[in-house]
C-alpha positions as a printed Julia matrix, in Angstrom:
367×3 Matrix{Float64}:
   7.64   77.75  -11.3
   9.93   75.48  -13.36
   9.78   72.72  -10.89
   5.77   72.42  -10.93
   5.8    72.94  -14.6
   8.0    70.13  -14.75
   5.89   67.79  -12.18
   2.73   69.2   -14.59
   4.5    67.45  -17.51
   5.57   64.14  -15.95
   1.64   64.04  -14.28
   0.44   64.57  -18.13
   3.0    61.69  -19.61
   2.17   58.95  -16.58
  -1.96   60.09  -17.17
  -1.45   59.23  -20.81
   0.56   56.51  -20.3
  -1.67   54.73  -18.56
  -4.86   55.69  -20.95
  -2.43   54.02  -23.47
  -2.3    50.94  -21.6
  -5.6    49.98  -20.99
  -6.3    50.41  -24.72
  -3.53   47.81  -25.26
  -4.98   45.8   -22.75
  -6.58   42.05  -23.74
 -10.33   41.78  -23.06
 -10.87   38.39  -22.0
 -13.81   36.42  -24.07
 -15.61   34.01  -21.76
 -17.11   32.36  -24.66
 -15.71   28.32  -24.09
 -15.95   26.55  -27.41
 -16.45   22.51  -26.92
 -13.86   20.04  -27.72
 -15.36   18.19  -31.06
 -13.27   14.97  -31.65
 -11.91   12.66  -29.24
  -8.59   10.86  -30.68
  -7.81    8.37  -28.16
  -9.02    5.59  -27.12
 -11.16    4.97  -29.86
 -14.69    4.27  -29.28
 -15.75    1.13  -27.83
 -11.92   -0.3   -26.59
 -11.27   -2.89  -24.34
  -8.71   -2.82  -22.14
  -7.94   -5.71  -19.39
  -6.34   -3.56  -16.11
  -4.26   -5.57  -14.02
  -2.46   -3.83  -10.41
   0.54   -1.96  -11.45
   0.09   -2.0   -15.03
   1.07    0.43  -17.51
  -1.1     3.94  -18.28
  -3.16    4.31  -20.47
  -3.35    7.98  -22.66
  -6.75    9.78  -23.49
  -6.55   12.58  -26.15
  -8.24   14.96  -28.15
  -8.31   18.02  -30.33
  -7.9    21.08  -28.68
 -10.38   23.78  -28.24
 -10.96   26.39  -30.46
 -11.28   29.07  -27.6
  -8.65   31.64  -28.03
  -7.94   31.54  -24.99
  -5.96   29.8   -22.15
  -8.6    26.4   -20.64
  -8.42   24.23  -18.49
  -9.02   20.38  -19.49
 -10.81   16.75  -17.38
 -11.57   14.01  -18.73
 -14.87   12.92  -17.4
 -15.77    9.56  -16.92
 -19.32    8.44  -16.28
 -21.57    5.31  -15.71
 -23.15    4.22  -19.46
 -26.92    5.53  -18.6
 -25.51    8.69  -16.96
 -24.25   11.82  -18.09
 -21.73   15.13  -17.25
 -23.1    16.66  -15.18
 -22.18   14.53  -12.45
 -19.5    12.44  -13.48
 -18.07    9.53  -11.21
 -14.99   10.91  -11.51
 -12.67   13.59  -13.17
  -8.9    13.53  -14.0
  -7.14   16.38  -15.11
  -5.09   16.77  -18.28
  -1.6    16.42  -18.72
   0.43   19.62  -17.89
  -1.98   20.91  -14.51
  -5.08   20.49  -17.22
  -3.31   22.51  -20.33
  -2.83   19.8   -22.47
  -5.15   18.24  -24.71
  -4.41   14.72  -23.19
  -4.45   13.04  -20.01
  -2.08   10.47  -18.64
  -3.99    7.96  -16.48
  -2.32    4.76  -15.16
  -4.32    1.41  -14.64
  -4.64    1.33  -11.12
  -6.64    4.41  -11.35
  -8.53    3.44  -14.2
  -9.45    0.02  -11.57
 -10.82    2.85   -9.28
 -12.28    4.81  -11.79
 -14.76    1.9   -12.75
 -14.98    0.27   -9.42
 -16.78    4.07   -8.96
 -19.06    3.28  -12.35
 -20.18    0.12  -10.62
 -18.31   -2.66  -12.46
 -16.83   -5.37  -10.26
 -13.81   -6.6    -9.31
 -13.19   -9.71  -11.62
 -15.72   -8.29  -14.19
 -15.92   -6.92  -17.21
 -18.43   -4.2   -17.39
 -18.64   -0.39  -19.76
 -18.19    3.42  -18.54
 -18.27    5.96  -21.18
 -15.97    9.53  -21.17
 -15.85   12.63  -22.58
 -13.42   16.17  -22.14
 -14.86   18.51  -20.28
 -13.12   22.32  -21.13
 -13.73   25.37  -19.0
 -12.34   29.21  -18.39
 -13.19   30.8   -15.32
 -17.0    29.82  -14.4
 -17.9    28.55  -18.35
 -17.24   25.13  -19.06
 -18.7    22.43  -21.6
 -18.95   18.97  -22.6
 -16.8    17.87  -25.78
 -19.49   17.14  -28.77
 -18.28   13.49  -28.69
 -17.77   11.18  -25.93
 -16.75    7.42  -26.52
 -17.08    4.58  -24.5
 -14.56    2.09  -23.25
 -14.79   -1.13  -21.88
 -12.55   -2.87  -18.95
 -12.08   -6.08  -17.21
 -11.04   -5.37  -13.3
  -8.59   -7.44  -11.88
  -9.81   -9.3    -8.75
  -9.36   -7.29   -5.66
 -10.02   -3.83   -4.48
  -9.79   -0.39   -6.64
  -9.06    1.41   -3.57
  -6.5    -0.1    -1.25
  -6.97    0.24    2.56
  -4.54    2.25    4.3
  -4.56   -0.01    7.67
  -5.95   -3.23    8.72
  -7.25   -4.17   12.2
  -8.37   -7.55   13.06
 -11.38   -8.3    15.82
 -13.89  -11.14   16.57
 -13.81  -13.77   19.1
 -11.75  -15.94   17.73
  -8.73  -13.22   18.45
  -6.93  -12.75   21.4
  -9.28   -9.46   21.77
  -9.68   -6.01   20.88
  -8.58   -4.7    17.54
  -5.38   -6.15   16.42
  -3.54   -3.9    13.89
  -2.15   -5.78   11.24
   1.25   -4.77    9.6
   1.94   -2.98    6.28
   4.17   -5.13    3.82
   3.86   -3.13    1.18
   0.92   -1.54   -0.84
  -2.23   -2.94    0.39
  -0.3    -6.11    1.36
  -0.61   -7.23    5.38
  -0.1    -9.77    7.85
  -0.1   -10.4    11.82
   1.2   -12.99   13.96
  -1.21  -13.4    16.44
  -3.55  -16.62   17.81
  -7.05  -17.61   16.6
  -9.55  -19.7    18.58
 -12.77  -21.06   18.63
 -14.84  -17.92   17.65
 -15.31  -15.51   14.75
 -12.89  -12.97   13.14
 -12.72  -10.54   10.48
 -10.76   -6.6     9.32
 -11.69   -3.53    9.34
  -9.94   -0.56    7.66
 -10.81    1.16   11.0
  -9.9     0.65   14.71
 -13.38    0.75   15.84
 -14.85   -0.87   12.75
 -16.89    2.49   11.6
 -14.96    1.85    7.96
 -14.95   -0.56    5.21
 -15.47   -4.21    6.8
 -13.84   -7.38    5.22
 -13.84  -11.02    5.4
 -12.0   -14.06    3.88
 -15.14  -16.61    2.2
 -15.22  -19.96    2.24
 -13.06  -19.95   -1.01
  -9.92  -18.36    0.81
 -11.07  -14.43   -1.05
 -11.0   -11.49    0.57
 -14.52   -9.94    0.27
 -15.74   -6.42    1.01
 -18.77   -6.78    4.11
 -19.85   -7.86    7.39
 -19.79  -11.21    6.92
 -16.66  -13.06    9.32
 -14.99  -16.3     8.89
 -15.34  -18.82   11.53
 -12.89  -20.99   13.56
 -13.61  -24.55   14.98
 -10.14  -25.86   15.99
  -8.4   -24.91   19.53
  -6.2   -21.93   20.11
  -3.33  -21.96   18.25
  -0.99  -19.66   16.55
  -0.84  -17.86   12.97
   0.65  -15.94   10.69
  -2.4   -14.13    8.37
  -1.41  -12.91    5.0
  -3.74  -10.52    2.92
  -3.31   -8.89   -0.14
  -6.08   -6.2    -0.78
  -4.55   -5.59   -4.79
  -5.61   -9.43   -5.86
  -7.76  -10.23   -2.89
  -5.77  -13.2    -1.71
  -5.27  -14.66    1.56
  -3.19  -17.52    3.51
  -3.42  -18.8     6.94
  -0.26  -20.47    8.51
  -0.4   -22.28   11.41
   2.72  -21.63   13.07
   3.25  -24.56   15.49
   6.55  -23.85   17.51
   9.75  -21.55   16.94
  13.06  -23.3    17.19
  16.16  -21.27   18.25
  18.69  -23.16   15.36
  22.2   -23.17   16.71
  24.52  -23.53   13.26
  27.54  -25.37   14.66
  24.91  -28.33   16.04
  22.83  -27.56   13.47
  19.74  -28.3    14.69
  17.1   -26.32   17.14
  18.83  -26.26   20.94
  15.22  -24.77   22.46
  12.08  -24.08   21.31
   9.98  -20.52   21.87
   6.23  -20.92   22.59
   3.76  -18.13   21.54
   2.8   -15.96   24.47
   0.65  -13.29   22.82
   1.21  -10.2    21.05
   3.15  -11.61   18.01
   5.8   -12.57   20.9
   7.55  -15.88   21.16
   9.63  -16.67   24.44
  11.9   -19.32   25.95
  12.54  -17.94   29.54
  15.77  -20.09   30.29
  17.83  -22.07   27.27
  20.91  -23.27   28.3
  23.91  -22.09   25.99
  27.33  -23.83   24.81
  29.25  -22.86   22.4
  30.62  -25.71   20.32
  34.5   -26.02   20.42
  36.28  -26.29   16.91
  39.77  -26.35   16.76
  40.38  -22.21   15.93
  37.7   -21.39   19.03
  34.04  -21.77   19.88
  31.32  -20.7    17.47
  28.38  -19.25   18.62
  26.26  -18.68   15.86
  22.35  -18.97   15.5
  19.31  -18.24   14.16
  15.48  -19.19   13.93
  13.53  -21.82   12.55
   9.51  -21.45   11.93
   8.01  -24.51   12.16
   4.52  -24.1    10.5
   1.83  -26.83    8.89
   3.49  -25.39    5.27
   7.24  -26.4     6.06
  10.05  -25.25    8.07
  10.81  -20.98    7.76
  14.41  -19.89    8.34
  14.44  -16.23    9.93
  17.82  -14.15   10.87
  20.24  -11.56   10.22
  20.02   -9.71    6.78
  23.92   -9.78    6.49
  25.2   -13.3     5.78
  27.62  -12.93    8.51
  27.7   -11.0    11.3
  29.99   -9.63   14.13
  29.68  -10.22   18.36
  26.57   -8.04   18.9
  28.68   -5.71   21.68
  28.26   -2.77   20.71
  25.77   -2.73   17.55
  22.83   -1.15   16.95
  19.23   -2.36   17.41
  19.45   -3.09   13.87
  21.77   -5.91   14.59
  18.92   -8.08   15.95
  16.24   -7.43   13.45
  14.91  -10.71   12.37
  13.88  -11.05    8.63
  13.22  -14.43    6.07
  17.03  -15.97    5.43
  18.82  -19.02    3.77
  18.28  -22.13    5.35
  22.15  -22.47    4.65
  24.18  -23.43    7.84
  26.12  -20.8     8.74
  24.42  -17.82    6.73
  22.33  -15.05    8.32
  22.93  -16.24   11.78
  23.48  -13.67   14.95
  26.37  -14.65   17.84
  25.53  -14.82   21.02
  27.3   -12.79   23.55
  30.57  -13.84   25.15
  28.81  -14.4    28.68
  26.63  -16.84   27.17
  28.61  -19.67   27.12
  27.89  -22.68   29.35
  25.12  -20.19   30.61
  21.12  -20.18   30.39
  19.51  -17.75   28.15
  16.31  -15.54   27.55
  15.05  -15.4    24.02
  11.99  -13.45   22.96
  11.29  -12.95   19.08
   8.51  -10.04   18.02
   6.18  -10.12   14.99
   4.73   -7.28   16.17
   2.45   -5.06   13.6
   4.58   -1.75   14.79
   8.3    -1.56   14.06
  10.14   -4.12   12.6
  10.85   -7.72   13.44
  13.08   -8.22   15.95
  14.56  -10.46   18.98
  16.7   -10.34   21.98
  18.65  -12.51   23.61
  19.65  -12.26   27.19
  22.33  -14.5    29.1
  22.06  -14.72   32.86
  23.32  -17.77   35.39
């Protein structure tokens, strides 16, 4: 009997316990109160974007509402309105604070979406938008805010394939230099070429006009002079191109400095000499066998070699060893050795620009 009177009482405490705690508990108000003043920008500011630049702060006075909301700030074409914005960021903090952190580049974006384009100056307006759970409103004030977009493109692509008839066929994918920056070794003839963000050109189509300017469409720039080979530089952030004609690859040998063969393009990014013959030049403490590459384009001559400034026999070393990458022009810097059998011996050199991996040679002795 003492046992269930004592389970009676505990039953009793826990029951009013809990009765206890749901009169403590918080009732939630779903009532959202607007945000009324906008701090910053001020109405009607100009800024001039430019890739990479700084960010640019938007901020307000908070919200009234007792409660925890969530903050965007809501930009919009001039002649539209809120309720479907062009685009939303959210505040600073995961939306909690009342201001939001929003760099240039996305800014670029952000009115490339309202319509104004690249190179021009053009006006969005924004406002806060503040919500808990399904209620949300529109800040009483919005301002508006003018830019001027850099030229080139608010949204970078994330590959780069280049097709036509002038190319040596297919879709050629172009290599990655950095953020929306490509190129590709590769041959153009007589024909018609242009990029696609997509292998099979369902995406966003490009082409370089008649100014040298990378433009957004179908249009395609044309080619008139015989098959020859080129390195093609684009740079989606300030829509820029250059075409260099790369005429013939010299394989530089530092102790005679000058070029002891020449590499012809074969396709594919891929120069080859099939049979060089090697000697090392004698000096009085042994024979050197240092070398290198030399581009020889309608812009100038290109030295290409080693990133270290001197190297060791390649026996042994990784594939990073022969990696091939811009260098000094200097005699005896950035240069590779050749291997021991290749003295007084004929040897195969291929060098790859090729869009996958990085660039790179080999060098093969043989009698």
């Amino acid at each position: 009997m003492k046992t269930l009177s004592k389970l009676g009482t505990l039953v009793l405490i826990a029951i009013t316990a809990l009765a206890s705690c749901k009169k403590d508990e918080h009732q939630l108000n779903m009532n959202v109160n607007a945000v009324t003043t906008l701090s910053a920008p001020a109405d009607q500011a100009s800024f001039s974007l430019s890739p990479g630049g700084g960010n640019v702060t938007f901020q307000w006075q908070a919200t009234s509402t007792p409660d925890p909301v969530l903050y965007e700030v809501a930009f919009a074409k001039t002649g539209g309105d809120f309720s479907h914005p062009v685009y939303k960021v959210l505040s600073d903090g995961g939306g909690v604070q009342a201001q939001a952190t929003i760099s240039q580049d996305t800014l670029n974006k952000i009115a490339s979406l309202a319509g104004i384009a690249s190179s021009a100056t053009g006006t969005m307006k924004w406002a806060v938008l503040v919500s808990l759970a399904t209620n949300n409103k529109v800040s009483a004030q919005t301002h508006s805010i003018t830019v001027t977009r850099p030229a080139g493109f608010a949204v970078l692509p994330a590959a780069v394939y280049l097709s036509g008839t002038a190319t040596e066929g297919g879709s050629i994918q172009m290599k990655q230099v950095s953020n929306g920056v490509f190129e590709s070794y590769t041959s153009l003839q007589p024909g018609t070429y242009h990029f696609s963000d997509k292998p099979d050109g369902s995406g966003n189509n490009y082409y370089i006009d008649d100014k040298g300017v990378l433009q957004l469409g179908t249009g395609s720039t044309t080619v008139s002079a015989a098959k020859k080979a080129y390195r093609i530089d684009l740079n989606f952030t300030v829509a820029t191109t250059k075409i260099t004609r790369i005429d013939s690859v010299g394989l530089y040998m530092s102790a005679y400095n000058t070029d002891i063969g020449t590499l012809n393009y074969i396709g594919n990014g891929t120069w080859e000499n099939p049979k060089i013959p090697v000697t090392f030049f004698q000096f009085s403490w042994g024979r050197d066998q240092r070398y290198k590459f030399i581009l020889h384009t309608d812009a100038g001559l290109e030295y290409w070699g080693s990133a270290n400034v001197d190297n060791v026999d390649p026996a042994g070393q990784p594939a990073s060893y022969f990696y091939v990458v811009p260098a000094s022009n200097d005699q005896w810097s950035n240069t590779y050795k050749f291997p021991a059998a290749a003295d007084m011996h004929n040897v195969k050199v291929d060098l790859y620009f090729q869009a996958t991996g990085p660039y790179t040679h080999t060098a093969t002795a043989f009698n």
